[in-house]
C-alpha positions in Angstrom: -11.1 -21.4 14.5 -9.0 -18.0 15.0 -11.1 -15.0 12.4 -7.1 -14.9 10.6 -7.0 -18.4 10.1 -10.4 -18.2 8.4 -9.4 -15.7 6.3 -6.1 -17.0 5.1 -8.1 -19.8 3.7 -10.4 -18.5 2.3 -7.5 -15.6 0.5 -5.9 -19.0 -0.1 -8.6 -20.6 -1.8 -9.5 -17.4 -3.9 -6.1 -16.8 -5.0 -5.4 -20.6 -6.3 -9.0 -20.7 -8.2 -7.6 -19.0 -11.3 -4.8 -21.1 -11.4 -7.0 -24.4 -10.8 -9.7 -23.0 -13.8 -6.4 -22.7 -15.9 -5.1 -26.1 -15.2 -8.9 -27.6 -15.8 -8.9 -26.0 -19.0 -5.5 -27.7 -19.9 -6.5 -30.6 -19.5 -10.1 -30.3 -21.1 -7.4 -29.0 -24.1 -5.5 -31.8 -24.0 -7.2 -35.3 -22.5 -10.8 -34.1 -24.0 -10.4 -32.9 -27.0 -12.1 -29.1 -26.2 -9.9 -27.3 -28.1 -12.2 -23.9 -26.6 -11.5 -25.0 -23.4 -8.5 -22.2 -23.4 -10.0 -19.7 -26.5 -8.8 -19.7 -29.9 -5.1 -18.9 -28.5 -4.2 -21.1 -25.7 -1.2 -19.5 -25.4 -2.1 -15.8 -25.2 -5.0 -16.0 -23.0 -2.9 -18.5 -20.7 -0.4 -15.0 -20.9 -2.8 -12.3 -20.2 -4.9 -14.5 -17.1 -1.5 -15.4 -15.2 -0.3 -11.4 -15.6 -3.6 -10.4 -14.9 -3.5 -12.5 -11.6 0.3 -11.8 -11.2 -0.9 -8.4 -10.3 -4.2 -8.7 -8.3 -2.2 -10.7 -5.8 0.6 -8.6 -5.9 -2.1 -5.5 -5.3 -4.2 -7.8 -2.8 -0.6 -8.0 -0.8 0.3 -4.5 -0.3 -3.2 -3.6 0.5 -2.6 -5.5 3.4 -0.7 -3.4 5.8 -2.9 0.3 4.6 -6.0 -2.6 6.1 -4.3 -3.4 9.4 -3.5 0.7 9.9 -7.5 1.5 9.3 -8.9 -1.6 11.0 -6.1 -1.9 13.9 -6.9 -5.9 13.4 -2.9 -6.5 13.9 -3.2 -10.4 12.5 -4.1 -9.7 9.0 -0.7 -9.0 8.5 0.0 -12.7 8.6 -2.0 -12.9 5.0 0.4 -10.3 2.9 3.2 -12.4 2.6 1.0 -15.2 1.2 -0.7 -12.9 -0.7 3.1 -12.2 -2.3 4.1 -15.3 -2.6 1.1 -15.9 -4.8 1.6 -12.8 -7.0 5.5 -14.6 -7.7 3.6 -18.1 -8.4 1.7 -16.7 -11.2 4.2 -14.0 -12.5 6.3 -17.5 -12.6 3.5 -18.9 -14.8 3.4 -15.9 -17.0 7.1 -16.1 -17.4 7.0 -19.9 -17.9 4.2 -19.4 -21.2 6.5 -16.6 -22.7 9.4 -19.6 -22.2 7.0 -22.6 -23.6 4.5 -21.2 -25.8 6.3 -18.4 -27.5 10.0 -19.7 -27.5 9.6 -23.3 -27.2 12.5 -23.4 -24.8 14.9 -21.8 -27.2 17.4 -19.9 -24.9 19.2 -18.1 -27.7 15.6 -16.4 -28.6 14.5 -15.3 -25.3 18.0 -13.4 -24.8 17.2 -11.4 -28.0 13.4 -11.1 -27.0 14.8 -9.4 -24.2 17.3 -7.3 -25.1 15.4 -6.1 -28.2 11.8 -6.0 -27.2 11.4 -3.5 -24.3 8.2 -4.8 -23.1 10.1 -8.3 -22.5 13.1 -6.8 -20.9 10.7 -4.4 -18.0 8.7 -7.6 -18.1 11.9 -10.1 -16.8 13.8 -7.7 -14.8 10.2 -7.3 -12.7 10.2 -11.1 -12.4 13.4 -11.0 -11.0 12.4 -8.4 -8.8 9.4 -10.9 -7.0 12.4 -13.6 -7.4 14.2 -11.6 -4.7 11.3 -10.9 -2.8 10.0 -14.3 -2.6 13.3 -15.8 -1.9 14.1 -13.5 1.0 10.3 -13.5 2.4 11.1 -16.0 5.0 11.7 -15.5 8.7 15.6 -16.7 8.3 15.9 -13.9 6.2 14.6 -11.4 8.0 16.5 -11.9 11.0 19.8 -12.7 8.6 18.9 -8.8 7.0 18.0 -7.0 9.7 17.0 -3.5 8.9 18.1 -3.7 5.8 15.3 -6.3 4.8 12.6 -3.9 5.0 14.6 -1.7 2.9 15.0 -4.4 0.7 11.3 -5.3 0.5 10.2 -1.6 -0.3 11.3 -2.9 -3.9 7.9 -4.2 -4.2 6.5 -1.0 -5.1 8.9 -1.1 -7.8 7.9 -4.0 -9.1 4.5 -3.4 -9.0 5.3 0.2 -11.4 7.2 -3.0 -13.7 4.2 -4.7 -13.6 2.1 -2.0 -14.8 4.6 -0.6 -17.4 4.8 -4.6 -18.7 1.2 -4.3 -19.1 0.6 -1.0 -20.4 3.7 -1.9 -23.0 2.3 -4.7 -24.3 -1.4 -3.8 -24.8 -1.5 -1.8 -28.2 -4.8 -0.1 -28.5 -6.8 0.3 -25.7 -4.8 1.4 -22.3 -7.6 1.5 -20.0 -7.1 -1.5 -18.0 -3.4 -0.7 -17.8 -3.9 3.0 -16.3 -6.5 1.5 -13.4 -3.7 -0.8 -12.5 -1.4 2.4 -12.0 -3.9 4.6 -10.2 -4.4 1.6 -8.0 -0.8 1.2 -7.1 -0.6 4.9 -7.0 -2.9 5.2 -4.3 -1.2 1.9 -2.5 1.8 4.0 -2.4 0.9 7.2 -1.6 -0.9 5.8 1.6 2.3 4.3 2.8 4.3 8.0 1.9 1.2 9.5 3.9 1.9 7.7 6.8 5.3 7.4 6.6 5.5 10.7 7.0 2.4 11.6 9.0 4.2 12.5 12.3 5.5 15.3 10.7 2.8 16.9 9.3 0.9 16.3 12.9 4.1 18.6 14.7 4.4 21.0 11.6 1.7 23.5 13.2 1.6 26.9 11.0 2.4 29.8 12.5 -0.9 31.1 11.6 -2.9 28.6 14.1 -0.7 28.9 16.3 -2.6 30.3 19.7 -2.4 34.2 20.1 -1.6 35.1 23.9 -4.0 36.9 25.8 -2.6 40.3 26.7 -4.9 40.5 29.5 -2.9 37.6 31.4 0.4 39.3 31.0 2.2 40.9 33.9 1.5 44.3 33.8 5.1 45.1 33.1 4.8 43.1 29.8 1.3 45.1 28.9 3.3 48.0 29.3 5.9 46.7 26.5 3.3 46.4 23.9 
C-alpha cells in the first residue's frame, strides 16, 4: 500500500468519526430512549459539533498545500480536496439542523432569519460559497475553467473568514474559541501570500548589501577617477 493511500484513509476515517458519533447518538435518541445521548439540546449541540467540524476540515484542507511546500512529499495533495469536500458535508449538516431543528422546514422563516439576523445571512452566503467550491472541485471542471479555476478556488479563504465571522457572531459571551479559529486561518493565509510572493523578496536585494567593488581591482584609469 502507497504511504498517500494510507493516509487518505486514515484522514477519511478521522474526518467521518464525528459524523458517525452524531448519527449513533441519533439513534440512541430516538430507537433507545437516551434522551442524553445528544445533551439537554439535541438540536444546538447537533449545530455547534457539525460547525465545529465544518471548520476543522475546511482548516485540515488548506493546510494541505503550506505541508507539501515544507515536506516536498508532492502526493499529499491528493488528500485536500477530500479534506474539502468533507468541510461542505458537514457545513451541509449545520445548515440542514438550522432548516430542521430551528425552522421545521418553514421556507417563509428562514428567508426572514436571513435577511434579518446577520449571523444567519454571513452564515448561508458562506455555505454557498463551499456549494461552489464543492460543485466545481472535480477534474471536468478544472479543465472546463482553466486558469480561471484556481482563481475561482482562492474563494476558500473567503469562506473560511465567513466561517469564522458565523462563529464569532453567534457565540455571545466568551469569543475565545472564535479568535483561535481566525489566527489559524490567518496564518494559513499569510503563508500562501508569503510564498506567493516569495520570488520577489529573494531578487529585491537592498542597496545596502549590495557588494562594494574593490578599488584595488579597478584599472588604474578608473582609480584615478575616484
Amino acid at each position: 500500500m502507497k504511504p498517500i493511500t494510507l493516509v487518505r484513509i486514515l484522514l477519511f476515517a478521522a474526518a467521518l468519526t464525528p459524523a458517525a458519533a452524531l448519527a449513533y447518538g441519533f439513534y440512541r435518541f430516538t430507537y433507545a430512549g437516551d434522551f442524553n445521548a445528544l445533551t439537554a439540546n439535541p438540536g444546538d449541540y447537533i449545530t455547534d459539533q457539525t460547525g465545529t467540524w465544518a471548520l476543522g476540515c475546511l482548516a485540515a484542507s488548506l493546510s494541505v498545500t503550506p505541508l507539501r511546500r515544507l515536506t516536498g512529499w508532492n502526493e499529499i495533495i491528493k488528500a485536500r480536496r477530500m479534506l474539502g469536500l468533507f468541510a461542505f458535508f458537514y457545513a451541509t449538516l449545520h445548515m440542514l439542523t438550522w432548516v430542521v431543528f430551528i425552522h421545521y422546514f418553514e421556507v417563509s422563516f428562514m428567508i426572514e432569519d436571513i435577511v434579518k439576523r446577520p449571523f444567519i445571512t454571513v452564515g448561508m452566503a458562506t455555505f454557498l460559497m463551499l456549494l461552489v467550491l464543492a460543485i466545481t472541485s472535480n477534474k471536468f471542471s478544472m479543465r472546463k475553467l482553466g486558469r480561471k479555476w484556481g482563481k475561482l478556488h482562492r474563494l476558500v479563504y473567503v469562506a473560511a473568514a465567513g466561517g469564522t465571522l458565523h462563529f464569532w457572531q453567534l457565540v455571545k459571551a466568551d469569543t475565545t474559541e472564535p479568535w483561535r479559529w481566525a489566527a489559524g486561518f490567518a496564518l494559513l493565509f499569510a503563508i500562501r501570500v508569503w510564498w506567493a510572493y516569495r520570488p520577489r523578496f529573494a531578487t529585491s536585494t537592498p542597496n545596502a548589501r549590495r557588494p562594494i567593488p574593490n578599488h584595488s581591482q579597478l584599472p588604474t584609469s578608473k582609480r584615478s577617477q575616484g
